[in-house]
C-alpha positions as CSV (number, residue, x, y, z in Angstrom):
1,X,-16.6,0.6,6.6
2,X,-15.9,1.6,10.2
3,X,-15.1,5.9,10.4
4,X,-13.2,6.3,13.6
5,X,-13.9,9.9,14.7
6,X,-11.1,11.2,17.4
7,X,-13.7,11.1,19.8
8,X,-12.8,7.1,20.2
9,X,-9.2,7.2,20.9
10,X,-8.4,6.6,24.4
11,X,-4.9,6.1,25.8
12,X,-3.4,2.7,25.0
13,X,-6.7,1.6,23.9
14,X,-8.1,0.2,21.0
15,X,-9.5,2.6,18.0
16,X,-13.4,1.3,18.2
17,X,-16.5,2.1,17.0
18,X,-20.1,0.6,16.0
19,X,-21.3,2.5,13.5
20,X,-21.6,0.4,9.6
21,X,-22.1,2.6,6.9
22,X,-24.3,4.6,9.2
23,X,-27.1,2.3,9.6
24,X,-25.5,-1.3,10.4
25,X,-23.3,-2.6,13.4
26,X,-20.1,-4.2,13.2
27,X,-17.5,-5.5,15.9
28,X,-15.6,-3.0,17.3
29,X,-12.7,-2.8,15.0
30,X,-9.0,-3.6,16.7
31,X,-7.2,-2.2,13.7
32,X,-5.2,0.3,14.3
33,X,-4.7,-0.5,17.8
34,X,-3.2,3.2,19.5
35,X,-0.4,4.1,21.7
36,X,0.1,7.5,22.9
37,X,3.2,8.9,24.4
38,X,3.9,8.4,28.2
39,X,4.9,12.0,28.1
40,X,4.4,15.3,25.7
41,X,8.5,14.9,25.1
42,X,8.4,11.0,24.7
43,X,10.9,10.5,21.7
44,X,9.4,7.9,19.7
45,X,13.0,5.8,18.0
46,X,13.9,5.7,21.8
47,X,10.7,5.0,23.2
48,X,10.4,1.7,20.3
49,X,14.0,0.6,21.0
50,X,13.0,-0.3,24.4
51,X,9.8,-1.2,23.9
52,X,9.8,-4.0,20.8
53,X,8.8,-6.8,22.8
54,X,5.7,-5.1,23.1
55,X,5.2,-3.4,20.0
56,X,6.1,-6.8,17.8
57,X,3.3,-8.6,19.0
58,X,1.2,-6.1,18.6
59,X,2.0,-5.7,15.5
60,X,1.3,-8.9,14.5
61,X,-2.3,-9.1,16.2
62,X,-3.6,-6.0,14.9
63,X,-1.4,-5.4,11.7
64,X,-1.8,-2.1,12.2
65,X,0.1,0.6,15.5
66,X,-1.0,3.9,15.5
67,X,1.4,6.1,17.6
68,X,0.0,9.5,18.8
69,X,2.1,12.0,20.8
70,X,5.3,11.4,20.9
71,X,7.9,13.7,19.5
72,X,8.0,13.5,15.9
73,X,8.8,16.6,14.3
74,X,11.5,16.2,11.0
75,X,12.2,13.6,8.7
76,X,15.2,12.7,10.4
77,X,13.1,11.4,13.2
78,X,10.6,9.3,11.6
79,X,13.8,7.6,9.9
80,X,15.1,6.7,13.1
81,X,12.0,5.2,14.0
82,X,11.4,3.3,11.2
83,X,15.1,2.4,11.5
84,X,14.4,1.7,15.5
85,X,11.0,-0.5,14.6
86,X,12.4,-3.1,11.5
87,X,15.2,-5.6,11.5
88,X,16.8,-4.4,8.9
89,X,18.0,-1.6,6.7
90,X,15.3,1.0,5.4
91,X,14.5,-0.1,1.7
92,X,14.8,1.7,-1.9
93,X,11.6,1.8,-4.2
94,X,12.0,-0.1,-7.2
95,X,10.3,-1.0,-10.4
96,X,7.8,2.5,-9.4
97,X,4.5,2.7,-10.5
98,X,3.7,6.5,-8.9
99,X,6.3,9.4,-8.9
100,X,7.9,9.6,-5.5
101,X,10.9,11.3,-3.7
102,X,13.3,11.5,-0.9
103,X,13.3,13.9,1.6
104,X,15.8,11.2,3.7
105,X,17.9,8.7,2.9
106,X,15.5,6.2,1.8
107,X,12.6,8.3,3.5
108,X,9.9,9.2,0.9
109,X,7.1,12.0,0.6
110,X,4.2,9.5,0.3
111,X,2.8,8.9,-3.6
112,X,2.7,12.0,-5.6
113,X,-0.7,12.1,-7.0
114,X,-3.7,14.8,-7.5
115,X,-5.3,16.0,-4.3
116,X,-8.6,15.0,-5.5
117,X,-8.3,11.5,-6.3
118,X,-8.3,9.2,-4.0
119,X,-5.9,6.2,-3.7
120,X,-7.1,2.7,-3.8
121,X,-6.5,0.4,-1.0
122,X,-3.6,-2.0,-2.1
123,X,-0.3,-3.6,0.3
124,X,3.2,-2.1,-0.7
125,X,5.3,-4.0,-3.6
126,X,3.2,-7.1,-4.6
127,X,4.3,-7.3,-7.8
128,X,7.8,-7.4,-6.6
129,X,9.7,-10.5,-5.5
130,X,11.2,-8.7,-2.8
131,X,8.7,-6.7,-0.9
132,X,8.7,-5.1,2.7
133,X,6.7,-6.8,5.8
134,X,6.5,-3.2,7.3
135,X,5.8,0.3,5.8
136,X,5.6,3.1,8.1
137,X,3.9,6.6,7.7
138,X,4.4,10.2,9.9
139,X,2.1,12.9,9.2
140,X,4.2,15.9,9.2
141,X,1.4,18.1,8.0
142,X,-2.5,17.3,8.2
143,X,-4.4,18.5,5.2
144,X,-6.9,20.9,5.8
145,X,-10.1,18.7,4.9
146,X,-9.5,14.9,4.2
147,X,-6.4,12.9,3.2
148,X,-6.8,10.1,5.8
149,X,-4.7,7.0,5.2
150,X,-7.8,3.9,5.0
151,X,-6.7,1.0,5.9
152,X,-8.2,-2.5,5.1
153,X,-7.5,-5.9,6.7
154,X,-6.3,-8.2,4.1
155,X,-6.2,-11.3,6.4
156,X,-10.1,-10.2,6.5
157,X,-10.8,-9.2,2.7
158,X,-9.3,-12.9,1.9
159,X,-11.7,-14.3,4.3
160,X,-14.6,-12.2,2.1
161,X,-13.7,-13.1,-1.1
162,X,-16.0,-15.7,-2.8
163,X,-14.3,-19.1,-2.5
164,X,-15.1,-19.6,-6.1
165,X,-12.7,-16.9,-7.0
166,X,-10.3,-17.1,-4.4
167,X,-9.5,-20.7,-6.2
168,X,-9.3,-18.7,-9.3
169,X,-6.7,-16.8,-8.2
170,X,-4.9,-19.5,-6.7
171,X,-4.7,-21.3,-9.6
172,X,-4.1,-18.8,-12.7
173,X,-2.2,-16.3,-10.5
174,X,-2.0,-12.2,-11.7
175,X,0.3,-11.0,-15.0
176,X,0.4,-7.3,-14.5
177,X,1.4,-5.8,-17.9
178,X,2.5,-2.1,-18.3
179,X,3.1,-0.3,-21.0
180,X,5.8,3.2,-20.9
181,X,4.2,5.9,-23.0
182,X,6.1,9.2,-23.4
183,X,4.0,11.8,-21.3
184,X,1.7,9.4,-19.6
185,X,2.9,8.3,-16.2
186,X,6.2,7.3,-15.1
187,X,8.8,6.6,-17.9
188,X,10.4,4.0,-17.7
189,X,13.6,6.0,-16.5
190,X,11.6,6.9,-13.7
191,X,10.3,3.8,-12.8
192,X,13.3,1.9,-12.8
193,X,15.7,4.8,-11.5
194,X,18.3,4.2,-14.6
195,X,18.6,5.5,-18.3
196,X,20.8,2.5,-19.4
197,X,18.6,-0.5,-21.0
198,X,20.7,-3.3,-20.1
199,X,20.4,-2.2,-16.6
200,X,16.6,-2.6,-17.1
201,X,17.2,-5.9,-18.0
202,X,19.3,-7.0,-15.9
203,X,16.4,-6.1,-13.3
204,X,13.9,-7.9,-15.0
205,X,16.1,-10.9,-15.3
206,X,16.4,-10.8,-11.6
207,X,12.8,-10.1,-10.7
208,X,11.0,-12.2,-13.1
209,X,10.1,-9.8,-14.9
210,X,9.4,-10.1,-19.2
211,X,11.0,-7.0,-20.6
212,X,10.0,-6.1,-24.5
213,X,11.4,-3.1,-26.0
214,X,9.7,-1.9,-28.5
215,X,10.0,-0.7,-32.7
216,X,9.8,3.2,-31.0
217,X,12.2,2.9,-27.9
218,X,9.1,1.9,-26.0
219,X,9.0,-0.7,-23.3
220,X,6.3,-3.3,-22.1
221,X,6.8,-5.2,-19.2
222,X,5.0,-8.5,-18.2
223,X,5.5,-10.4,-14.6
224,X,3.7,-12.7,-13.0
225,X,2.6,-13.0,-9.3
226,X,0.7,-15.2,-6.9
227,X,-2.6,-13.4,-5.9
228,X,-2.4,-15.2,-2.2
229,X,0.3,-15.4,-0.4
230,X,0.9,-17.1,3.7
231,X,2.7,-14.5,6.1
232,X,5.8,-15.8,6.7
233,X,5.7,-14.6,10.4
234,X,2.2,-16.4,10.8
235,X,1.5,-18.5,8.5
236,X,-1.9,-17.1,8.0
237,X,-3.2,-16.4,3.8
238,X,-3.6,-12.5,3.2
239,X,-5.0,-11.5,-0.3
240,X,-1.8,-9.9,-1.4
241,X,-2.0,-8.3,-5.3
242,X,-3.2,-5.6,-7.4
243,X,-5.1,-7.4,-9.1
244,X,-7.7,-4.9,-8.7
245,X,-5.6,-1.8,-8.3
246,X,-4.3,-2.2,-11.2
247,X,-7.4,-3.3,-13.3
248,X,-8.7,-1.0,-16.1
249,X,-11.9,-1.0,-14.9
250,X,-11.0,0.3,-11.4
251,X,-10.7,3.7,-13.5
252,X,-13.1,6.7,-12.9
253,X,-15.5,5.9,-16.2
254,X,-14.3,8.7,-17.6
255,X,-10.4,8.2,-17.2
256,X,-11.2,4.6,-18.8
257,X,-12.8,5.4,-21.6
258,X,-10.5,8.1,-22.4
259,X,-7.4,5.3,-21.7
260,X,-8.6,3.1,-23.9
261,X,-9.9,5.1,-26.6
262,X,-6.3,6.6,-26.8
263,X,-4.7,3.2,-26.4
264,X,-6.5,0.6,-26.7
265,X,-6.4,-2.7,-24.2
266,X,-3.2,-4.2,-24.8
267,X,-1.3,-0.6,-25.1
268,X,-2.6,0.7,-21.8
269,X,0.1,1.8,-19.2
270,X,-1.5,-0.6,-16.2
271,X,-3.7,-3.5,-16.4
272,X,-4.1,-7.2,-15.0
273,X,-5.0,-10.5,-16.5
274,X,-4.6,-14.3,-15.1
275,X,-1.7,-15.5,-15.3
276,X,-2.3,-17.4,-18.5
277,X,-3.3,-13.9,-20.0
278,X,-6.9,-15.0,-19.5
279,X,-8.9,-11.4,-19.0
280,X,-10.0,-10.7,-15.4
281,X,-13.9,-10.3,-15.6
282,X,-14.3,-6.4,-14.5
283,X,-17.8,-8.2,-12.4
284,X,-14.8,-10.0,-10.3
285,X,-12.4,-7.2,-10.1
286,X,-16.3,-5.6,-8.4
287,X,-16.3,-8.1,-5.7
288,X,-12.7,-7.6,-4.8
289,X,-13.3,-3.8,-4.7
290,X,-16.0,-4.3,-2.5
291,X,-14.2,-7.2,0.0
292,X,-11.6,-4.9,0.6
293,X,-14.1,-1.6,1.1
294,X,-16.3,-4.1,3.7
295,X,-12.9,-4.0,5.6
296,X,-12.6,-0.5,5.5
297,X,-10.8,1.7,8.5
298,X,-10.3,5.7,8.5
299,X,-8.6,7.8,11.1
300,X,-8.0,12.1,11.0
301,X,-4.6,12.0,10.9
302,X,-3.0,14.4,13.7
303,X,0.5,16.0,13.1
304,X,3.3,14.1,14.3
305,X,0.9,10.8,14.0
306,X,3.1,7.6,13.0
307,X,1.4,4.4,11.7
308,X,2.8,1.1,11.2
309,X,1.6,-1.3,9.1
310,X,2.6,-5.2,8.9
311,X,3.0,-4.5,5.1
312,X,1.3,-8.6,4.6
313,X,-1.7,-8.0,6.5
314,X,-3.0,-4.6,6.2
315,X,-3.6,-2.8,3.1
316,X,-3.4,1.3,2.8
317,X,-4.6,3.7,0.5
318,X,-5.6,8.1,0.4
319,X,-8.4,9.9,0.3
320,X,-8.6,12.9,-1.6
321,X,-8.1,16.1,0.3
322,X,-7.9,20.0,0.1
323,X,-4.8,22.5,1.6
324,X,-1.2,21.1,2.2
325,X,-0.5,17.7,2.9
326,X,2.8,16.3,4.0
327,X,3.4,12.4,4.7
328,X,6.3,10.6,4.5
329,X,6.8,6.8,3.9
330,X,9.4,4.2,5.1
331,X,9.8,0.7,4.2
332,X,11.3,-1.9,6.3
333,X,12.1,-6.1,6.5
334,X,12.6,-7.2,3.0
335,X,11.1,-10.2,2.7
336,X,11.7,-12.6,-0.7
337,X,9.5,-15.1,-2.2
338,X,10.7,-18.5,-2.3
């Protein structure tokens, strides 16, 4: 896991550094490559506009544009940014598995979740069958200790996962089965932004998605998703799931135990199997944990900071933090599986 202090950024040059878990040395890492502002004023939307035919190829080398400097400094401009960066309209979160809300027209605060938990690395909307190619993040407000974005290399953790597995996954694919308990989580009100049933499945009809009500009122939902996917834009295979994210035994041991004593396996509100409903050995869901830590980059956020992600190649996750933090989230280029 590289730890980029601010020490290494240097104007339009590469974030780099040596260090490997304090002890071992890695190759500098290219991921998130920086531009700063050609001025203090620079507007950033304005600034993109003219300057995609650089920023696109970027993009697609590094997966990852970190943009420090420019003028930043409401909602409003990060949207016309995004807006200025995608080739098409800013997108709506659907089928939600964390609380979120707008503070622009499709503009969200990033996930709503507890300061001192930290977020695991993942790539936006896997499960879906339409998910964004970029996802875009300002910092409007650093925390005061913590709360980086990491980001991981998925083209990279692909590379690292066991061949054996890989071909697992290939094969038997991910079901991703949640379960909407009253009180725990999102209902499913919130997650599909509707109180009317049939529009629920009407979605899941759409998206693929197996929608059981159940005796109480209760629903269970069931889809099922490649675990690799090739980038449309490159043709190159990223390890695109939640297989792990969503895995029971990614839980703090004592969140787990607690889950599962409460609900049992098949009643708990996230969990993954194969495809075939085969269980997911919790020693596997280990290795991917670890492929995607190996790829590991942090960065201290500064305010006004904007990162774009290509949403296939790079994952993104949160570290816990203390104080205020405030960091909003765009989605761009809806792409749609076959």
């Amino acid at each position: 896991m590289a730890d980029l202090s601010d020490t290494s950024l240097q104007d339009t040059s590469l974030l780099r550094d040596t260090s490997f878990n304090g002890s071992e040395t890695s190759p500098a890492s290219t991921t998130p490559y920086l531009l700063t502002a050609p001025r203090p004023d620079a507007d950033l939307a304005s600034w993109v506009r003219e300057c995609r035919t650089l920023v696109d190829p970027l993009l697609r080398e590094h997966g990852a544009l970190l943009f420090r400097g420019f003028r930043v400094p409401a909602a409003e401009d990060f949207q016309a940014f995004a807006q200025a960066a995608s080739d098409g309209p800013l997108l709506e979160y659907q089928d939600r598995s964390t609380p979120r809300y707008e503070v622009g027209a499709r503009v969200y605060v990033s996930t709503t979740y507890p300061a001192n938990e930290a977020i695991h690395l993942h790539n936006e909307g896997t499960y879906w069958r339409t998910w964004p190619l970029k996802i875009a993040f300002c910092c409007l407000e650093p925390s005061a200790t913590g709360g980086e974005t990491p980001i991981a290399d998925v083209r990279k953790v692909y590379a690292a996962v066991d061949p054996d597995i890989r071909e697992l996954f290939r094969e038997r694919q991910v079901m991703y089965v949640r379960n909407y308990h009253p009180g725990i989580g999102l209902t499913w009100q919130d997650a599909f932004q509707t109180t009317d049933p049939r529009a629920v499945e009407a979605y899941g009809a759409r998206g693929g998605i197996q929608i059981e009500w159940r005796a109480d009122g209760r629903l269970r939902t069931r889809q099922i998703r490649p675990a690799i996917r090739l980038h449309p834009r490159t043709g190159e295979p990223v390890w695109f799931n939640h297989a792990a994210f969503f895995h029971v035994s990614s839980l703090r041991p004592r969140v787990r135990d607690a889950l599962l004593e409460a609900f049992g396996e098949e009643e708990l509100p996230y969990h993954t199997y194969f495809g075939d409903g085969g269980p997911i050995d919790p020693d596997i869901v280990a290795h991917l944990r670890e492929a995607y830590v190996a790829q590991k980059v942090t960065f201290t956020w500064r305010a006004h900071d904007v990162l774009l992600l290509d949403n296939m190649s790079v994952a993104h996750g949160r570290e816990p933090y203390t104080g205020t933090r405030k960091v909003i989230v765009a989605m761009t280029d809806a792409h749609s599986e076959a």
